[in-house]
MIBAKE-321537 format. One record per atom (N, C-alpha, C): residue in one letter; x, y, z. Coordinates in steps of 0.1 Angstrom, whole numbers, plus 5000, padded with zeros to 4 digits. Example, Ala and Ser with C-alpha at 12.3 -4.5 7.8 and 13.67 -1.06 7.14 Angstrom:
BEGIN
A513249435078/A512349555078/A513249675078/S512849785071/S513749895071/S512950005079/
This chain:
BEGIN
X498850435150/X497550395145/X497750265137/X497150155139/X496950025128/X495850025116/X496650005102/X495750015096/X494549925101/X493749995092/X491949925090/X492049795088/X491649655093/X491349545090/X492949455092/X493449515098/X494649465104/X494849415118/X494149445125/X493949415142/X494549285144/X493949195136/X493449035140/X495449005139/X496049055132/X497849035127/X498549045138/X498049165150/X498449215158/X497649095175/X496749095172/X496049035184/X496348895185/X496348815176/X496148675181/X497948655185/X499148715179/X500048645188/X500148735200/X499648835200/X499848925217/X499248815224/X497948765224/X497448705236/X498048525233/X498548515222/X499748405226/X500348445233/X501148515232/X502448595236/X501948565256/X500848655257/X500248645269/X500148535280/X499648415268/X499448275275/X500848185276/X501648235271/X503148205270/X503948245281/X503548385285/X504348415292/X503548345310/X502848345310/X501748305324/X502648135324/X502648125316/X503247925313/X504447905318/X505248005312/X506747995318/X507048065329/X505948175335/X506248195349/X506048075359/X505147985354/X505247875365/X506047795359/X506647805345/X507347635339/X508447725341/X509847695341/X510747755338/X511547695326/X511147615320/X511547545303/X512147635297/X512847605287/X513947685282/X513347755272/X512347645265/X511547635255/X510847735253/X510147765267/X508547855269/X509647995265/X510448005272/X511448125273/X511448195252/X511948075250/X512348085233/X510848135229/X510048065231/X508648105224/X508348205228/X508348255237/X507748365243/X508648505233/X509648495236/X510348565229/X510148595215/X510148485208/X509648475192/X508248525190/X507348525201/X505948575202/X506148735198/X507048755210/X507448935214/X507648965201/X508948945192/X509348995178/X508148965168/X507048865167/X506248885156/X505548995159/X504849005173/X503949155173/X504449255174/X505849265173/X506449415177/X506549425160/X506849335149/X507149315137/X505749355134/X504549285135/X503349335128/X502549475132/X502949505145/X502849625147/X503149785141/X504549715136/X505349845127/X504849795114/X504649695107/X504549685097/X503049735093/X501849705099/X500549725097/X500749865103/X501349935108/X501050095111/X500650175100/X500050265104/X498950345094/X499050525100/X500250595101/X500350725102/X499650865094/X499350935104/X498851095096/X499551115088/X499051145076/X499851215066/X499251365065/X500551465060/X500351615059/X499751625043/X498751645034/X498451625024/X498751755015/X499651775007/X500151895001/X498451994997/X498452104998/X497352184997/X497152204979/X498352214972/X498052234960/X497552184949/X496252284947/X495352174942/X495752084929/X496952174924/X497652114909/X498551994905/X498951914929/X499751844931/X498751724927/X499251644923/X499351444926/X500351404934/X499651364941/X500951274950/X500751124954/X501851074957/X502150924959/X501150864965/X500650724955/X499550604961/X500250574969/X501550524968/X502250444981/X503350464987/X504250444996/X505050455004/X506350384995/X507650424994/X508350334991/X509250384978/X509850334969/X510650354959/X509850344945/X510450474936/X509950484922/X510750374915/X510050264908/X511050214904/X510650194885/X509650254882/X509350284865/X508850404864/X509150494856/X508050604849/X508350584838/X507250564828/X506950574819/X505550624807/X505350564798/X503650604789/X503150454785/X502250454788/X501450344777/X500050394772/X500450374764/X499150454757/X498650574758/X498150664759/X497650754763/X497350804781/X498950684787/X498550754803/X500050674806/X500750814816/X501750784824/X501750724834/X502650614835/X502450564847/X503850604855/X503350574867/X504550584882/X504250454890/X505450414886/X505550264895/X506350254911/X505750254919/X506350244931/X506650114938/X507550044941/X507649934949/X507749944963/X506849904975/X506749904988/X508149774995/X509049835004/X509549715004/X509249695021/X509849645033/X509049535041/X508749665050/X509649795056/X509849865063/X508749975058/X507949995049/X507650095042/X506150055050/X505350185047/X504050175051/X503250125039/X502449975041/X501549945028/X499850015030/X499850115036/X498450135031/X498550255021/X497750205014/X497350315001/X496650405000/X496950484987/X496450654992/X495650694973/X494450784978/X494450824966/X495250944960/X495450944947/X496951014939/X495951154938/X495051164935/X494051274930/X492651244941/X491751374940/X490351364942/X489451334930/X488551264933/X488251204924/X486751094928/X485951044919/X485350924921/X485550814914/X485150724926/X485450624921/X484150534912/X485050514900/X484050424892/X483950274892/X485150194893/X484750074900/X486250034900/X485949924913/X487249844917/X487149694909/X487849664903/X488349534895/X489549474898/X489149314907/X489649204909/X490549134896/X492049114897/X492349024884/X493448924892/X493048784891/X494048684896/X495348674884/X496248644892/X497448614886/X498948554893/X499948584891/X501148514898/X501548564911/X502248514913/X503048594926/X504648614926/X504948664913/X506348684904/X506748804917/X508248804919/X508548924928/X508349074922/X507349134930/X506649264927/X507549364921/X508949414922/X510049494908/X510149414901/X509749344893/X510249224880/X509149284872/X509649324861/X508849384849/X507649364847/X507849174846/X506349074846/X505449054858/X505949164869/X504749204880/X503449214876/X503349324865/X502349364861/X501149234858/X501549104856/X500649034854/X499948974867/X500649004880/X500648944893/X498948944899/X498748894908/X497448944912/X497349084918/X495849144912/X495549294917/X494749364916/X494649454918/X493249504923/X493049664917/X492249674905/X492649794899/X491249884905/X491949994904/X490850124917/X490850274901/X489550274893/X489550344885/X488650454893/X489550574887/X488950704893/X488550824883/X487250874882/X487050974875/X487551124878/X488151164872/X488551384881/X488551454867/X489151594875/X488951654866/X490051664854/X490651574856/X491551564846/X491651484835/X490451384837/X489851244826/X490151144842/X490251024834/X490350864842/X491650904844/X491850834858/X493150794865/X492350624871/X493850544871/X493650454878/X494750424886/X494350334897/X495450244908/X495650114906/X496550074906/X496449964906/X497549864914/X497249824926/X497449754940/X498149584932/X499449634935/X499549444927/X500449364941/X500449274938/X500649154950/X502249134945/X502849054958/X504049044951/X504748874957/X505648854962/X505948704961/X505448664978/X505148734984/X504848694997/X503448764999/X502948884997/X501248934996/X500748814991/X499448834998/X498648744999/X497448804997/X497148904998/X495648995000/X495649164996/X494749204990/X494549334992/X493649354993/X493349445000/X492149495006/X491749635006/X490349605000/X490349784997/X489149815003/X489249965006/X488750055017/X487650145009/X487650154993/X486650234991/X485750104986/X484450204974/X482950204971/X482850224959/X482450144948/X481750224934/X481150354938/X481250464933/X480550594936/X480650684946/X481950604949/X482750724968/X483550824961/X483550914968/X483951034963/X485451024973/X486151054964/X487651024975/X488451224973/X489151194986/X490051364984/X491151334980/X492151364979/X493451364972/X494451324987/X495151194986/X495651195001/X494651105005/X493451035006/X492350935014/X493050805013/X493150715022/X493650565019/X492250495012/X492650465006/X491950364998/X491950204998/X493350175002/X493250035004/X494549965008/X494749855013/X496049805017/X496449675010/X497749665010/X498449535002/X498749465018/X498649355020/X498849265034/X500149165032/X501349245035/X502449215035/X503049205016/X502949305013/X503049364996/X503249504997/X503349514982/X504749474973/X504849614961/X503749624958/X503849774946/X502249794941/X502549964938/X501450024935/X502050114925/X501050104916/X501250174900/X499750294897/X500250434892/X499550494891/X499550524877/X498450534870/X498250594856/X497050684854/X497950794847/X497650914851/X497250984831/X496351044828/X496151124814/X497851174806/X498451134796/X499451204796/X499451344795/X498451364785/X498551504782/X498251594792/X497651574801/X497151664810/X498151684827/X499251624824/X499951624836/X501651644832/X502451664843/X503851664842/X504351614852/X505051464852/X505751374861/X507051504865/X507351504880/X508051524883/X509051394892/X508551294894/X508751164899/X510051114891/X511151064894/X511851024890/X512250874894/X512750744887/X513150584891/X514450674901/X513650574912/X514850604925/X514250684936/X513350724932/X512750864941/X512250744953/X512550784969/X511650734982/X510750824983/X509350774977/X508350884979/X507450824995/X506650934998/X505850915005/X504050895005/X503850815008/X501750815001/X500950925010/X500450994999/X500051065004/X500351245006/X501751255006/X502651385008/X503651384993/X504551294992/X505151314976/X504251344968/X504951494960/X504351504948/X504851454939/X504051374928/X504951284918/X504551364905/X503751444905/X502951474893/X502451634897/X502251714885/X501651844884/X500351824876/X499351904874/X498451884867/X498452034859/X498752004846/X498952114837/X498252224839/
């Protein structure tokens, strides 16, 4: 399955690819050959990279599990909410998941750099914060860009009601997703280093 809003990544070099290959059955250029070829590797590349698989969503209602695919690379507190920082690296799946069920209160746009997405000073990068109301107080997501992301793109609504496990939104060739979660009302079991999964990792209990 291709994520949502990804098609166009996949289509326009296939039917390069296509018109490439018709070219060099009548040219025999060495050139057409090479192109053609380099055509083949970007859509077989954007194919696996934009892929968008079923996930099995843990049944317990006490679990949180992973916004994103990829490596824990901070847990920590700020202020009155824990966060879990996950870094997506190229092989990983970037579509995003919500950590809880929940609604959504609103999605907030913030421009910023394009600092490499594990670098502490990520946090100031461009991103896209996804606040969620449950029953545990505010949770939020927050989708940050990293030296090559260009885009995120999100999949929910002010006032959508999301399940625990629902994609919510994608980074378009990016980089990390940070979850902040109530402190008091939860217990990280997520550890820096953990390869979690979006959607299935549990990173969190809810007291």
């Amino acid at each position: 399955m291709i994520a949502r809003g990804c098609s166009k990544w996949i289509t326009t070099p296939f039917i390069l690819l296509l018109i490439s290959t018709v070219i060099t059955f009548y040219n025999k250029n060495p050139l057409l050959y090479i192109t053609s070829f380099l055509l083949a590797l970007i859509t077989c590349f954007f194919m696996i990279f934009f892929r968008d698989p079923q996930r099995i969503i843990p049944k317990n209602p006490k679990a949180i599990v992973s916004a994103a695919d990829g490596t824990v690379i901070k847990v920590d507190s700020i202020g009155n909410f824990s966060r879990i920082a996950v870094f997506m690296k190229p092989q990983n799946v970037h579509v995003n998941r919500s950590p809880i069920k929940g609604k959504v209160l609103e999605t907030k746009r913030f421009s910023g750099s394009k600092e490499p997405a594990y670098k502490d000073y990520a946090e100031n990068n461009e991103r896209l914060l996804t606040k969620l109301s449950t029953k545990i107080g505010p949770v939020n997501v927050v989708q940050i860009t990293g030296f090559v992301a260009r885009r995120i793109e999100s999949y929910v609504n002010k006032n959508q009601y999301l399940e625990k496990g629902q994609r919510i939104g994608i980074i378009k060739l990016g980089s990390r997703c940070d979850i902040y979660l109530p402190r008091n009302k939860i217990r990280i079991v997520a550890k820096v280093g953990d390869n979690v999964t979006a959607g299935e990792s549990i990173v969190a209990f809810i007291k």
